[in-house]
C-alpha positions as CSV (number, residue, x, y, z in Angstrom):
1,X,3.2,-83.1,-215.2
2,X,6.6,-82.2,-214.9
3,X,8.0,-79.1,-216.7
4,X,10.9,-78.8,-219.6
5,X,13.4,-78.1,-217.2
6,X,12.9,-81.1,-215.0
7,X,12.8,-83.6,-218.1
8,X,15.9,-82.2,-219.4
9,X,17.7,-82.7,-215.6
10,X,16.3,-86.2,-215.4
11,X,17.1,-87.1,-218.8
12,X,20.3,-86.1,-218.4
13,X,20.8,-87.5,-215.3
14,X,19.9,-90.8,-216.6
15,X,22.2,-90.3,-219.9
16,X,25.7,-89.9,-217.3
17,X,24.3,-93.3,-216.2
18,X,22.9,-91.7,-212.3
19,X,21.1,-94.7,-212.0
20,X,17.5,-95.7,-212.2
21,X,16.5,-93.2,-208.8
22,X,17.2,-90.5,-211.1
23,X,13.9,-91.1,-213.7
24,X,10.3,-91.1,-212.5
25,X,8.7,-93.6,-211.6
26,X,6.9,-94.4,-215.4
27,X,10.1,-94.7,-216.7
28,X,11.5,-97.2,-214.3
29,X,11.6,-101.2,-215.1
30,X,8.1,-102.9,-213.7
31,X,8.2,-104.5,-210.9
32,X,8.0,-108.3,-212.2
33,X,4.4,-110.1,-211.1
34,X,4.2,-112.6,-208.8
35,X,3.7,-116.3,-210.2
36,X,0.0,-116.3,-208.5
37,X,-1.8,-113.0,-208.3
38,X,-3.8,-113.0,-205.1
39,X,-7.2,-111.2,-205.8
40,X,-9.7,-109.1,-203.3
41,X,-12.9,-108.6,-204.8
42,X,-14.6,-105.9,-203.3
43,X,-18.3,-105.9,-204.9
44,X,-20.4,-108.9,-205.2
45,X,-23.0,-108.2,-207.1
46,X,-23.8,-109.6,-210.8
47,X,-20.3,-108.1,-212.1
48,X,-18.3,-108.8,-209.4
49,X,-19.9,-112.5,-209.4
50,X,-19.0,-112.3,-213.3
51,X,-15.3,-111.2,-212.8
52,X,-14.7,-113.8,-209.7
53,X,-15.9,-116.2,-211.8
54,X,-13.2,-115.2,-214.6
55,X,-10.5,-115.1,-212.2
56,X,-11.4,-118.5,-211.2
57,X,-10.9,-119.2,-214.7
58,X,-6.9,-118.3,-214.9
59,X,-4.6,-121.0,-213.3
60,X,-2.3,-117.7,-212.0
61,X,-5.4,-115.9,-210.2
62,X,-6.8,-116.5,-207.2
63,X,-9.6,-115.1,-205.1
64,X,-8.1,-114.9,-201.6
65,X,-11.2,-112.8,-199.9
66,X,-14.7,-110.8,-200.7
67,X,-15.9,-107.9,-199.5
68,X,-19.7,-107.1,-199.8
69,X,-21.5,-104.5,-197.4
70,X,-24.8,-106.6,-198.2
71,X,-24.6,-110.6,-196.2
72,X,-26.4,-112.2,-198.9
73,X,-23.9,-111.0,-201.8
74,X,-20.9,-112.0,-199.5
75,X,-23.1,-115.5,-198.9
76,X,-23.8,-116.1,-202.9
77,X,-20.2,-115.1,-203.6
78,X,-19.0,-117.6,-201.6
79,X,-21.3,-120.3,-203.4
80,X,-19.9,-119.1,-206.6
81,X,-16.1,-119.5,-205.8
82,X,-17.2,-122.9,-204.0
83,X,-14.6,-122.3,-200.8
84,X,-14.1,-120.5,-198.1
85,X,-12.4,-117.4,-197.8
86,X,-12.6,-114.5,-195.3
87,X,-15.9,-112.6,-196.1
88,X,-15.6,-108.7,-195.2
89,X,-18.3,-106.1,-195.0
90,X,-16.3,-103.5,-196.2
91,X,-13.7,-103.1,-199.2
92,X,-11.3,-100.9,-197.7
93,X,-10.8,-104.4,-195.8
94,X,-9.4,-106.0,-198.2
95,X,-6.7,-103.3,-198.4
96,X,-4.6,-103.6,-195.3
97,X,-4.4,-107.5,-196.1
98,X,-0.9,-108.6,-196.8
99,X,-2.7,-111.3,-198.8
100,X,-3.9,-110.0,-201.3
101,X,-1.7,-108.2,-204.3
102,X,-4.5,-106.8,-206.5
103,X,-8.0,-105.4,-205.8
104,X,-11.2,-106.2,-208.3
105,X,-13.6,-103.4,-207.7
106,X,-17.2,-104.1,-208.7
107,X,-18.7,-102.1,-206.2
108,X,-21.5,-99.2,-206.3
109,X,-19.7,-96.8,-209.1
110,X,-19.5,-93.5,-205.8
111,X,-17.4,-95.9,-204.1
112,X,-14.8,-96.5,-206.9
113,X,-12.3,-93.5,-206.8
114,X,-11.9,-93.9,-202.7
115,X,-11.4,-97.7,-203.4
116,X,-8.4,-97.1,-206.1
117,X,-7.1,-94.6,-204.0
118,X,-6.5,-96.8,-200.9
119,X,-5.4,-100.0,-202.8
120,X,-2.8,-98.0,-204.9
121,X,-1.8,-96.2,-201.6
122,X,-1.1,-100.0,-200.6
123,X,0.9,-101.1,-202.8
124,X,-1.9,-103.1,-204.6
125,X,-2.7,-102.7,-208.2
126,X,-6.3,-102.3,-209.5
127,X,-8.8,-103.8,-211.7
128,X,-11.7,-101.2,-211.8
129,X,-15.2,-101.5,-213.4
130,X,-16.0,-97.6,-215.5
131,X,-16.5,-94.6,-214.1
132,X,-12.8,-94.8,-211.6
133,X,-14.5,-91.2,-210.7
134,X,-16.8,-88.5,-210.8
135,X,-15.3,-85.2,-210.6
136,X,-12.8,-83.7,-212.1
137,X,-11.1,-83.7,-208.4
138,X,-11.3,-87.2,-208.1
139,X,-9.9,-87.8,-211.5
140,X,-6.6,-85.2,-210.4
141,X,-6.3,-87.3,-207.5
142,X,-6.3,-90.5,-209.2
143,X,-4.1,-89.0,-211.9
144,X,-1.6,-88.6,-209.1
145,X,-1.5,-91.9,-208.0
146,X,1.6,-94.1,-207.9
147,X,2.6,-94.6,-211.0
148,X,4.2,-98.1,-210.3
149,X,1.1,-99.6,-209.5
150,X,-1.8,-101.0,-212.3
151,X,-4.8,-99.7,-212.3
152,X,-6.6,-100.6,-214.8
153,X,-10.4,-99.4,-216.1
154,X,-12.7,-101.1,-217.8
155,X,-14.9,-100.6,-220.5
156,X,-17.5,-103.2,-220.4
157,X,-18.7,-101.9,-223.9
158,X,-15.6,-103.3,-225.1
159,X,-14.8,-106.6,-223.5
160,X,-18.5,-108.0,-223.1
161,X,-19.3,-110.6,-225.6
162,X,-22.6,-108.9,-225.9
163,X,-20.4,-105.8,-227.6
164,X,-18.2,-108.1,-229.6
165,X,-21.3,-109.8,-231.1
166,X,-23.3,-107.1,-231.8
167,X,-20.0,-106.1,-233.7
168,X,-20.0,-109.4,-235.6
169,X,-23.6,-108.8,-236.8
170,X,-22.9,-105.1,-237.9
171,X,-20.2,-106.0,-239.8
172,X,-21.9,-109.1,-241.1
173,X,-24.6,-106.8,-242.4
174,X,-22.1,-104.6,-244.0
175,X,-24.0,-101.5,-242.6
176,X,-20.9,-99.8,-241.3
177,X,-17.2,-100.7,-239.9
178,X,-16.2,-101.0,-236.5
179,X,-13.1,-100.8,-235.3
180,X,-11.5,-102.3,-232.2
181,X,-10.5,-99.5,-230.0
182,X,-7.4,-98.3,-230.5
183,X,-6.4,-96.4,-227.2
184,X,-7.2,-97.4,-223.7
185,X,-10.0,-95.6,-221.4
């Protein structure tokens, strides 16, 4: 966080027109994405199998490589996405590759916070299954991050059709009233 002082010199800054190096990066124009996004999934167990099968579902996505410490989930993925692609026992693999411009992370939830931390570091943004961390040092370390880069974490709770049908039946039942969520987790 930066202080009053700072804000004011940046804002400033920006206001005589010193150019775009003078704001942080949160306040800079996005970098544009690509036409295809080139996926890693890292984890590929039931969700990761769920979320390569989604990407496999958007004509701007595509899976370019796995990574799986167990053979048979890098084996079953590979059925799933019906191709070949480079199969990697390890996600912090799929980070140095110059292939791939975002990272799905699915795997074992102790792994997640070292896994956003590397892809961000890499330029790559980040699709992340709940917890990203867990401790409050891993949270101030992700919290630092590059603030150019997506990371995103989900809330299955939310986007499972499970949730949004037990919704539908609640509200159906006029027991109570459910809102969508209004801020992201």
């Amino acid at each position: 966080m930066i202080d009053r002082r700072t804000f004011l010199e940046l804002a400033s800054g920006a206001a005589l027109g010193a150019g775009s190096r003078a704001l942080p990066a949160f306040a800079q124009a996005p970098t544009p994405a690509p036409a295809r996004i080139r996926l890693g999934l890292a984890g590929c167990g039931v969700r990761g199998l769920a979320l390569a099968r989604l990407a496999g579902g958007i004509a701007t996505c595509e899976v370019r490589a796995i990574a799986d410490a167990y053979a048979g989930r890098r084996a079953r993925a590979l059925e799933v996405i019906g191709r070949e692609l480079p199969a990697l026992d390890d996600g912090r693999l799929l980070v140095a590759r110059d292939d791939i411009d975002a990272i799905l992370i699915a795997t074992p939830d102790h792994l997640h916070a070292s896994l956003v931390e590397a892809a961000v570091a890499a330029g790559k943004d980040v699709w992340v299954e709940a917890p990203a961390c867990h401790s409050l040092d891993e949270a101030r370390r992700l919290a630092r991050l590059d603030a150019s880069r997506v990371v995103c974490v989900a809330a299955r709770a939310f986007t499972s059709p499970s949730y949004a049908g037990a919704r539908r039946i609640v509200q159906a039942l006029s027991l109570i009233h459910i809102s969508e969520p209004t801020r992201p987790y």
